[in-house]
MIBAFI-171079 format. One line per 2 residues: number of its first residue (from 1); for each residue z, x, y of C-alpha. Coordinates in pm, 1 decimal, always signed. Layout:
N
NUM = Z X Y | ...
***
This chain:
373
1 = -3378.1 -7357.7 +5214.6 | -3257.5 -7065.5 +5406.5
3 = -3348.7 -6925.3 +5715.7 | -3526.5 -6599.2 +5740.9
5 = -3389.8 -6341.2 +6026.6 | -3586.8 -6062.7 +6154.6
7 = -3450.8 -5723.2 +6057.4 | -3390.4 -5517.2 +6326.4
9 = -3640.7 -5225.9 +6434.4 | -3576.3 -4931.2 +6646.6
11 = -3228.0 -4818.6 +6771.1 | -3007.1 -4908.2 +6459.5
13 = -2944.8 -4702.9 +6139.6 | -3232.6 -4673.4 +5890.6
15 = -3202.5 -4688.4 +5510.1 | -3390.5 -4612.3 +5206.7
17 = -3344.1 -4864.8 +4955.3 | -3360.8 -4761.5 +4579.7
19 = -3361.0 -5095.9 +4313.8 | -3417.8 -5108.6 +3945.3
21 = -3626.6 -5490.0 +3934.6 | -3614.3 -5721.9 +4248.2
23 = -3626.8 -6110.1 +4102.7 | -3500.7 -6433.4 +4249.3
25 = -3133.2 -6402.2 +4147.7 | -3145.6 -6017.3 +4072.3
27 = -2890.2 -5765.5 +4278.7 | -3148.5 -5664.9 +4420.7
29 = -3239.2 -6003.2 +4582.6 | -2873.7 -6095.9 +4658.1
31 = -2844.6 -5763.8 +4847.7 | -3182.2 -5618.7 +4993.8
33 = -3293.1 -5997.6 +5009.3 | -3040.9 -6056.5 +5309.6
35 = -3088.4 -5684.2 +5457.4 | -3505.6 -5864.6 +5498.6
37 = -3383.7 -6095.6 +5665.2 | -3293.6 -6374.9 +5376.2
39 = -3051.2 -6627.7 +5265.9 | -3004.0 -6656.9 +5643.9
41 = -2827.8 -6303.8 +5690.1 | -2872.9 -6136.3 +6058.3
43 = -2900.0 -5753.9 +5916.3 | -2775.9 -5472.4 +6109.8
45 = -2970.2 -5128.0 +5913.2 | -3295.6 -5108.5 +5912.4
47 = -3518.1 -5053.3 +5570.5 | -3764.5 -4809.0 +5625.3
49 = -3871.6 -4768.6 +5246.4 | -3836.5 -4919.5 +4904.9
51 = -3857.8 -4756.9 +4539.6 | -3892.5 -5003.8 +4219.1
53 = -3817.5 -4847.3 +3878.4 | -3996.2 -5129.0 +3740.9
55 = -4217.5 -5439.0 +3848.3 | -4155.3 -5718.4 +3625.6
57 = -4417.7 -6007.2 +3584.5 | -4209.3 -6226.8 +3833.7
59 = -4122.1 -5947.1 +4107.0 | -4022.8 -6022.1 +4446.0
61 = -4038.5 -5680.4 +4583.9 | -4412.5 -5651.8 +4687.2
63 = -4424.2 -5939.0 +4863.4 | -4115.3 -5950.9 +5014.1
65 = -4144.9 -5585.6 +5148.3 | -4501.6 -5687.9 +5266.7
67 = -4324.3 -5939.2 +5499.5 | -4069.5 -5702.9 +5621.0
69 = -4358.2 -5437.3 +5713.4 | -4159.0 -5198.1 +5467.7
71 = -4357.2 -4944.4 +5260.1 | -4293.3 -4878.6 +4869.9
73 = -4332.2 -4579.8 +4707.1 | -4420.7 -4418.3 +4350.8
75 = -4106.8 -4189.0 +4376.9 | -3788.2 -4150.7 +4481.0
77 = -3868.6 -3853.0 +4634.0 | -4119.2 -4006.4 +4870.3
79 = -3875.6 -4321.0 +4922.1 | -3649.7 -4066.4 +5110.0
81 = -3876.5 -3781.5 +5262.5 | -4150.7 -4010.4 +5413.6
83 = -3918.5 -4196.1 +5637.7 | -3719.1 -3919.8 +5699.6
85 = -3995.2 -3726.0 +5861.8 | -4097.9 -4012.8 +6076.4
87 = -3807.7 -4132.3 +6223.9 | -3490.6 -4042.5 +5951.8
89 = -3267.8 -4111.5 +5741.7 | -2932.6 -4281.3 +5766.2
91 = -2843.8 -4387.6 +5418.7 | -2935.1 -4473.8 +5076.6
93 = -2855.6 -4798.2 +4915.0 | -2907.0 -4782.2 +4534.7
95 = -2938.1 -5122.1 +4279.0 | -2926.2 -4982.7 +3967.3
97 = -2883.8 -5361.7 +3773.6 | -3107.0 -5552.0 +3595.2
99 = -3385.9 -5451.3 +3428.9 | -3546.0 -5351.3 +3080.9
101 = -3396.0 -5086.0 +2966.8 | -3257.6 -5060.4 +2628.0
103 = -2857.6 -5125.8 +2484.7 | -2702.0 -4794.6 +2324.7
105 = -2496.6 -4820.6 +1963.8 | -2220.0 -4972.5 +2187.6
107 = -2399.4 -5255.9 +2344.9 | -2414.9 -5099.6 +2653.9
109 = -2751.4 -5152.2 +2872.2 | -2853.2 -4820.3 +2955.8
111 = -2907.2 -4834.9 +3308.2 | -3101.5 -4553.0 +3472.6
113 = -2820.2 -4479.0 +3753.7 | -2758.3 -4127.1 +3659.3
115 = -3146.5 -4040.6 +3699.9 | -3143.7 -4231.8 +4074.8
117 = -2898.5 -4051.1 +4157.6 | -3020.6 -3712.1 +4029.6
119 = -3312.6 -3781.4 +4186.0 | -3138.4 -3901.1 +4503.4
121 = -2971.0 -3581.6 +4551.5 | -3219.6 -3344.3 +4451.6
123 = -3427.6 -3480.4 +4742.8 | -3118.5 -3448.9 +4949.7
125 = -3067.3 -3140.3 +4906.5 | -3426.6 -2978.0 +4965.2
127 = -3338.7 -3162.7 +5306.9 | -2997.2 -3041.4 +5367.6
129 = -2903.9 -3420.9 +5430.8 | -2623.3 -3568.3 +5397.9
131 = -2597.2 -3960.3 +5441.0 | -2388.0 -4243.1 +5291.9
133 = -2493.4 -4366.3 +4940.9 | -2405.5 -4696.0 +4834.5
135 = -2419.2 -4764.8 +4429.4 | -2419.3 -5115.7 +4279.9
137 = -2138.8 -5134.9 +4006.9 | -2055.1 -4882.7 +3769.1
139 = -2166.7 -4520.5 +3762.4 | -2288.4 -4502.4 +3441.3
141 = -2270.2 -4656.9 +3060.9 | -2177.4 -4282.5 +2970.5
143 = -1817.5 -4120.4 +3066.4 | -1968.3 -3783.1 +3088.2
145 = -2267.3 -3902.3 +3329.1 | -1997.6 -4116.6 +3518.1
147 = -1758.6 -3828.0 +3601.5 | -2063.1 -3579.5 +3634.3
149 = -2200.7 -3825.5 +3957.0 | -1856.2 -3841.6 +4095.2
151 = -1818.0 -3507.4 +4092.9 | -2156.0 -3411.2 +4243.5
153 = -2103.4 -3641.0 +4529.0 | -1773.6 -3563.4 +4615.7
155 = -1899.5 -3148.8 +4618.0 | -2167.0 -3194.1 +4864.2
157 = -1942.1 -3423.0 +5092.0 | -2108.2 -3750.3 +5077.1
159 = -1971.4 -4036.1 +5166.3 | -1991.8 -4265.3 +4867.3
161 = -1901.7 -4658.3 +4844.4 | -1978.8 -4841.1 +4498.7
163 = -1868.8 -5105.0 +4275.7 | -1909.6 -5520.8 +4266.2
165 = -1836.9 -5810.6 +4522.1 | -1552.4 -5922.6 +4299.8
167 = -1220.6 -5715.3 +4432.0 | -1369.5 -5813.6 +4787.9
169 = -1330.6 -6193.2 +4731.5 | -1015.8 -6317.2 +4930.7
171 = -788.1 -6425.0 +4676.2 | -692.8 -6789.4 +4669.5
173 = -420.0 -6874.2 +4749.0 | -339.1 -6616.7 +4972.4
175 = -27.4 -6384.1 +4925.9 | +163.3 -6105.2 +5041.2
177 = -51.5 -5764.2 +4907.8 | +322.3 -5549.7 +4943.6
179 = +416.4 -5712.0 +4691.4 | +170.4 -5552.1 +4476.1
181 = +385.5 -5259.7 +4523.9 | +617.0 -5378.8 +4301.7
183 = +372.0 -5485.1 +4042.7 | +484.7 -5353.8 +3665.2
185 = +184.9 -5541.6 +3481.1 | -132.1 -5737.3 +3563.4
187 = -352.3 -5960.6 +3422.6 | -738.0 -6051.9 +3417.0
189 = -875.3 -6360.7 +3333.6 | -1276.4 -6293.3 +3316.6
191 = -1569.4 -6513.3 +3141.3 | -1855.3 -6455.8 +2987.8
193 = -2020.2 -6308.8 +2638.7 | -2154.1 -5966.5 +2835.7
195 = -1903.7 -5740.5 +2736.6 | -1981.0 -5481.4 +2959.9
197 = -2107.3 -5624.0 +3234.7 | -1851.0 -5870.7 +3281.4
199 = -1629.7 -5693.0 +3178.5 | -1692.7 -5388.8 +3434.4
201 = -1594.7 -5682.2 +3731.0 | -1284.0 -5786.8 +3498.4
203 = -1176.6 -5421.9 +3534.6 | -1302.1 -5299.2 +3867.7
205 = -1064.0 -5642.6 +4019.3 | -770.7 -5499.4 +3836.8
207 = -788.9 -5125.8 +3948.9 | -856.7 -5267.7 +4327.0
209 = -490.5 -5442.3 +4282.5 | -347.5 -5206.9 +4036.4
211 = -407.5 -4863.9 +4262.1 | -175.9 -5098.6 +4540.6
213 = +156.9 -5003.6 +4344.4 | +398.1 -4789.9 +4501.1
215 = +319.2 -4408.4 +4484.8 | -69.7 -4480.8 +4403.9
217 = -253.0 -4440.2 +4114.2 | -98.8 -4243.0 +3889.9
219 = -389.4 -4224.8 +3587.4 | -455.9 -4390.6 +3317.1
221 = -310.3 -4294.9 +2971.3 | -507.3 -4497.3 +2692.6
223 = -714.9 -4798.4 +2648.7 | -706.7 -5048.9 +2356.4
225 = -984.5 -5322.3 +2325.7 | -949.6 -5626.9 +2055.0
227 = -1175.2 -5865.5 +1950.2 | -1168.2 -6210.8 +1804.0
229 = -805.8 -6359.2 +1585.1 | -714.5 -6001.0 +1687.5
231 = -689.7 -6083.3 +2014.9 | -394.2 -6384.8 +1959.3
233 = -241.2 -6193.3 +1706.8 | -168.1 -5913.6 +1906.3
235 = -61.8 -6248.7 +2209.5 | +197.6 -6333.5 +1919.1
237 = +320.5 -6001.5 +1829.6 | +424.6 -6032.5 +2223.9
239 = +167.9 -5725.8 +2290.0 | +24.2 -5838.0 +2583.9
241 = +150.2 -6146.2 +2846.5 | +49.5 -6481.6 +2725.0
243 = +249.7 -6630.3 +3072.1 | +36.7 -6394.6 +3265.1
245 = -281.0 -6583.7 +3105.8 | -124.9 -6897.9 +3173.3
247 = -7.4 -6886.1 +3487.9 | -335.5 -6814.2 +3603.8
249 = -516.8 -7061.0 +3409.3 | -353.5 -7323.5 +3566.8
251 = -493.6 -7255.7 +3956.0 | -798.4 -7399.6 +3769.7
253 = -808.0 -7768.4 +3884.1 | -1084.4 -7884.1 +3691.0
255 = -1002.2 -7635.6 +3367.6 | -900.2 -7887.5 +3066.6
257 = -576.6 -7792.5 +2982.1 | -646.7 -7612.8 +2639.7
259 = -530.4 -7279.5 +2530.2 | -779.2 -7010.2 +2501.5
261 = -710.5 -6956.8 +2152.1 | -837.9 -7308.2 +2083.3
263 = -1167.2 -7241.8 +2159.4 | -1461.4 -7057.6 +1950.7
265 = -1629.4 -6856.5 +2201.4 | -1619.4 -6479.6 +2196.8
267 = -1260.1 -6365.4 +2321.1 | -1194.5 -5979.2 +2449.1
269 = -893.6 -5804.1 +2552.7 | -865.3 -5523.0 +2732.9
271 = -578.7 -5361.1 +2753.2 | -485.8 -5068.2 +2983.0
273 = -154.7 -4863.7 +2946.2 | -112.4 -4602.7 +3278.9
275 = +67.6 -4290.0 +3286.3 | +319.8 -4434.3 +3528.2
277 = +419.9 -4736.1 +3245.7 | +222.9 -5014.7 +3440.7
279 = +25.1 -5216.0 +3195.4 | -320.1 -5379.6 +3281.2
281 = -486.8 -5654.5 +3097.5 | -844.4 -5830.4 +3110.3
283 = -863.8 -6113.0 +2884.9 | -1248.9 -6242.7 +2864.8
285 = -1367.5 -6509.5 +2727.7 | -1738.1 -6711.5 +2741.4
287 = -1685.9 -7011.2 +2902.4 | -1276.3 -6992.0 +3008.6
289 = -1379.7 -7000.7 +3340.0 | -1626.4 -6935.0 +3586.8
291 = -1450.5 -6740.3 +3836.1 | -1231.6 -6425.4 +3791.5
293 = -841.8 -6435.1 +3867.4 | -511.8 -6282.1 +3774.7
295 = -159.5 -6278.5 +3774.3 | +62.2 -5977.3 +3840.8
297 = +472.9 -5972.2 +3747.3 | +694.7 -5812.7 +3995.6
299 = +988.2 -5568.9 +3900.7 | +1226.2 -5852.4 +3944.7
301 = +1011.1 -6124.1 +3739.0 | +844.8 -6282.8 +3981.0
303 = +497.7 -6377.0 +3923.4 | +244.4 -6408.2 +4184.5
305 = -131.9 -6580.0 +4070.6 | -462.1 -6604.6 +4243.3
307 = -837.4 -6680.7 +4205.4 | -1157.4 -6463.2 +4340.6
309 = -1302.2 -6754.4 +4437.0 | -1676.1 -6650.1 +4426.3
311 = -1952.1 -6880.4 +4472.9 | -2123.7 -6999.0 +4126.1
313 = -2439.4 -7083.2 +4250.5 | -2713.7 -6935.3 +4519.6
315 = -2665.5 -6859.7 +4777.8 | -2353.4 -6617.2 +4655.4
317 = -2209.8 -6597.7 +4933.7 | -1988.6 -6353.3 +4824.4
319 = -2290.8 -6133.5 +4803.2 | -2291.7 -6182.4 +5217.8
321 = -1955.5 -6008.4 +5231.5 | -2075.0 -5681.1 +4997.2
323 = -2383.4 -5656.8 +5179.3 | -2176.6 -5639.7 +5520.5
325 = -1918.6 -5407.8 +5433.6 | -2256.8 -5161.0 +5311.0
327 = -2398.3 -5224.2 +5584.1 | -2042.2 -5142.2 +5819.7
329 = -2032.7 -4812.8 +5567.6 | -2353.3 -4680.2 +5657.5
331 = -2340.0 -4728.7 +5997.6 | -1977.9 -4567.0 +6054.5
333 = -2015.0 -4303.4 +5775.0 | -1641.8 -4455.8 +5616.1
335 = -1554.0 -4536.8 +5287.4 | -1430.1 -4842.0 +5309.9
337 = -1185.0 -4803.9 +4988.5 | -1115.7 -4485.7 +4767.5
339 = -1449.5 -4350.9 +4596.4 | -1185.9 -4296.2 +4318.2
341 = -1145.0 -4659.0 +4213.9 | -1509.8 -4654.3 +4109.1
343 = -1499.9 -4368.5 +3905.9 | -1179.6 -4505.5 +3757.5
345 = -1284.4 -4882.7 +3687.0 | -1673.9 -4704.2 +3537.4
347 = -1455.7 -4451.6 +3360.7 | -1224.1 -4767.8 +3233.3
349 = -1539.6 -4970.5 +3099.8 | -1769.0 -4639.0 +2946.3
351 = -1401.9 -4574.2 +2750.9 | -1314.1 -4949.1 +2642.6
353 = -1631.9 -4985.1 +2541.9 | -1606.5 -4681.8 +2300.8
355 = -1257.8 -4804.2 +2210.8 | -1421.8 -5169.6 +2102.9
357 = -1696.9 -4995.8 +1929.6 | -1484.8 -4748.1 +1725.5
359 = -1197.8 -5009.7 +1656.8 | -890.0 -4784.0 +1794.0
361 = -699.8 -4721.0 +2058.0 | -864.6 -4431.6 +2269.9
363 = -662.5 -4194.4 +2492.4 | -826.6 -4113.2 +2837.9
365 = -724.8 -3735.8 +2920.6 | -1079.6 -3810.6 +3112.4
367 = -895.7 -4057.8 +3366.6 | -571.8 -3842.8 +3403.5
369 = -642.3 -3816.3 +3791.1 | -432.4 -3960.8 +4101.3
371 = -506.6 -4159.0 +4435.4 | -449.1 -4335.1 +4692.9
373 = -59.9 -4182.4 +4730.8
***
């Protein structure tokens, strides 16, 4: 058991907290659970209002907002103008994961994040607010809707943080980050059979470390996603960096020492050629592991590996960190990393997902932006 922390009332930054589902294990438990109070977190913001898209037969929400003395509301609308009128506004923390909500053609769950945000910012603006917004993961399951939020954020001047816990995870062991300057190609080594979801974290960690490289980010020039035999076909063909995979793999103490290609589960490779000539790689498999690392190759050979070594069970600790860097955003108004590595690592999964579903290589005129120089 945990202990449960009072939130803090009165003279501290208030938020309105916007969630698809709140369950035991959801986002929105990991994250609003320890800004009530839970998994023995000591918040800093103050609630002041939640919104559920949808209340699930084993919701935490009502009860656990009933504890915290925090209202819900019907809309999203409400969620931000009744608090705002009776005491303000500060920021906006939206969960937009988990949840039933239908898969597209693609397999891609078709989260409502566009119409939170729509909403979010309609309200907004009838209140000439501006606040930090924090979004959970990718933008959106559609490239279009994914550049469309970016873009209507970064017009009205909002300070914006997004994304996962994963490129937040001190790596293990520890190195240098300069010499991610120096980086020509990178790899991934992700798990799991959700190709999208899992694979979002596989990409959003390599952006975080590829955007490092001298000069910046530079854009991305194509992406190429194979499935299956195609996957160690294209490893024998000397396509993509089998040492990369390997070198990595063996930071794994308790891994059995088997090659990937050995095994039956369901094997994805991403594969990410910039506009600079750096090359990015997320190889994802089931059960390969069940925390994310990588390996990056320096320009003279050297190879430097490292696990995210996440927590694999509650309490997630690594959940503790994301919730304290939002919390650190909202309160000094300062993205703590560039809003551009979200709409790059959503814009990297909406197109590699198209690029898997189509069966071809896919160029990305849509990602042809800069950052971070």
């Amino acid at each position: 058991m945990f202990n449960i922390n009072p939130m803090p009332k009165g003279n501290v930054k208030r938020v309105a907290v916007i969630v698809t589902q709140y369950f035991f294990n959801s986002h929105a438990d990991v994250i609003l659970g320890r800004l009530f109070g839970g998994f023995d977190y000591h918040p800093q913001v103050e609630v002041v209002s939640l919104y559920t898209d949808q209340v699930p037969d084993n919701d935490m929400s009502r009860s656990e907002a009933a504890r915290c003395d925090v209202p819900i509301y019907a809309t999203i609308e409400e969620t931000i103008k009744t608090p705002y009128h009776n005491g303000g506004v500060d920021g906006i923390i939206i969960i937009g994961e988990h949840g039933d909500y239908p898969d597209d053609e693609k397999g891609q769950k078709m989260y409502p994040r566009r119409r939170l945000l729509e909403d979010t910012l309609r309200t907004m603006d009838e209140l000439n607010l501006v606040v930090p917004i924090f979004s959970d993961k990718h933008l959106s399951y559609d490239i279009q809707d994914s550049v469309w939020m970016y873009e209507q954020l970064r017009q009205r001047g909002i300070p914006f943080m997004g994304g996962s816990s994963i490129p937040h995870i001190p790596p293990v062991p520890s190195f240098d980050p300069k010499l991610l300057e120096q980086a020509g190609e990178l790899l991934i080594v992700s798990f799991s059979d959700a190709i999208e979801a899992y694979g979002y974290h596989g990409l959003e960690l390599m952006q975080s470390l590829a955007e490092k490289r001298a000069g910046g980010e530079s854009g991305v020039k194509s992406v190429r996603v194979l499935q299956g035999s195609a996957v160690w076909e294209s490893m024998d063909r000397g396509d993509w960096p089998e040492d990369l995979m390997l070198q990595t793999l063996s930071l794994y103490e308790d891994r059995a020492n088997v090659h990937p290609r050995e095994s039956d589960d369901l094997t994805i490779l991403f594969a990410i050629e910039y506009r600079d000539g750096f090359k990015g790689y997320v190889i994802q498999q089931s059960t390969i592991v069940d925390q994310w690392g990588f390996a990056f190759r320096g320009q003279d050979s050297t190879v430097t590996a490292a696990i995210s070594a996440t927590d694999t069970n509650r309490p997630w600790k690594h959940f503790a960190r994301l919730t304290g860097m939002i919390e650190t955003f909202i309160i000094s108004g300062q993205e703590p990393f560039p809003a551009e590595r979200i709409l790059m690592s959503s814009g990297l999964t909406n197109l590699s997902m198209e690029a898997l579903f189509h069966k071809n290589k896919r160029e990305t005129p849509e990602l042809d932006f800069s950052y971070g120089q």
